[in-house]
N, C-alpha and C positions, 0 to 999 in steps of 0.2 A: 130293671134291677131285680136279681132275685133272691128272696130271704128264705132262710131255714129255720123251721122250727123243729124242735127235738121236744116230746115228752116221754116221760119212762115212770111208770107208777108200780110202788111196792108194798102191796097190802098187807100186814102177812101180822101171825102169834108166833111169840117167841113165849118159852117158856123154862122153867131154869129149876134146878131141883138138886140140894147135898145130903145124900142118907148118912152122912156122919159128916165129920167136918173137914175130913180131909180128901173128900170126892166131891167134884160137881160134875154136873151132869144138866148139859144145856142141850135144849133140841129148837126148831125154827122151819114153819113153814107159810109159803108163802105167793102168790099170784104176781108174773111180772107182765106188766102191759108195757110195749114200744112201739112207738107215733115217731116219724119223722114226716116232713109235708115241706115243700119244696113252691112258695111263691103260692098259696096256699092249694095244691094240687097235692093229693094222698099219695104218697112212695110207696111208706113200707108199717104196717101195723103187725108186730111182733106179740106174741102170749108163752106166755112158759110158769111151770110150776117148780118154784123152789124148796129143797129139802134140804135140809142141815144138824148133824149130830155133833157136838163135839163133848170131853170129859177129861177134868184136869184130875192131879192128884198130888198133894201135897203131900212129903214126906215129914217134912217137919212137925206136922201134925201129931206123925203118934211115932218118932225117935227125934233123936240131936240131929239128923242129917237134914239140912236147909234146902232141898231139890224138890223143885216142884215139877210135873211133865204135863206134856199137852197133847191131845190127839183130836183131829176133825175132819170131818168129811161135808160137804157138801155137792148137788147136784139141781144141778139148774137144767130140764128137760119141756122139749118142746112141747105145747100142747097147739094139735091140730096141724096144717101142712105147709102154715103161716110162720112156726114157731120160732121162738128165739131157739139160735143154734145150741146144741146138746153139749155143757160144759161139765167137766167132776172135777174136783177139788179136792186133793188128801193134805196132811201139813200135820206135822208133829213136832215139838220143841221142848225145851227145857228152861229154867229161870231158876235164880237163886231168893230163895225168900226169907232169908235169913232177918232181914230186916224191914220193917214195917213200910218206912218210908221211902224205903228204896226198892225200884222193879228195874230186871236186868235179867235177860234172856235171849235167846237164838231159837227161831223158829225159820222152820225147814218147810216147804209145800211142793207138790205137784199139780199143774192143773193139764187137762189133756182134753183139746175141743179140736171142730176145725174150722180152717181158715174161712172157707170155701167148702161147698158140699165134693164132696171126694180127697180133701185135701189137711188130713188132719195134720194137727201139732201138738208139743209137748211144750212145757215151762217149766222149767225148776226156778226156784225164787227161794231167796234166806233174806230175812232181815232179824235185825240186831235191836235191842231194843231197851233203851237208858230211859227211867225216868226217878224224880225226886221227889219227892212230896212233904213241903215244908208247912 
């Protein structure tokens, strides 16, 4: 019988920063380790350095208008010849922040890696996103 194990480790500093109150500015870096092993026989040991920017901006902060927007980027690049495969990540969105207890927005992303070495791909992805807070 043969069993699989999978680990994935993510070490990483985030750090997060608003020069006034209607900007933030979050950035995040970080070391990924990937272990799979197969009946305890070593497959595949993956490393990559992840990097990530994003900065929202809240309108309502400084007019009446309740719009808040979102921009980010992230990349996850391989280090060494082992590497986890070379992903980037962009996704900008919008949400109404009209009200304290409620989050309600649409964010947009692209992510572009490949499947397969020679064999890249695209992703567009949108989620919607409801929540309450009572």
């Amino acid at each position: 019988m043969e069993t699989t194990h999978a680990l994935t480790l993510r070490p990483g500093l985030a750090a997060g920063w608003a020069p006034f109150p209607a900007l933030g500015l979050t950035g995040n870096l970080a070391y990924v380790f990937k272990s799979v092993r197969l009946s305890g026989a070593e497959i595949l040991d993956q490393n990559a350095i992840l990097i990530a920017a994003a900065a929202d901006f809240d309108f309502g902060k400084i007019s009446s208008t309740p719009i808040g927007l979102l921009a980010a980027y992230r990349l996850t690049d391989p280090v060494g010849s082992g590497g986890v495969p070379r992903i980037q990540d962009i996704s900008g969105g919008i949400s109404y922040t009209g009200r304290p207890e409620l989050g309600l927005g649409l964010e947009i992303g692209t992510r572009w890696y490949n499947v397969r070495p020679g064999i890249p791909a695209t992703v567009v992805l949108a989620q919607i996103g409801l929540q309450y807070y009572w």
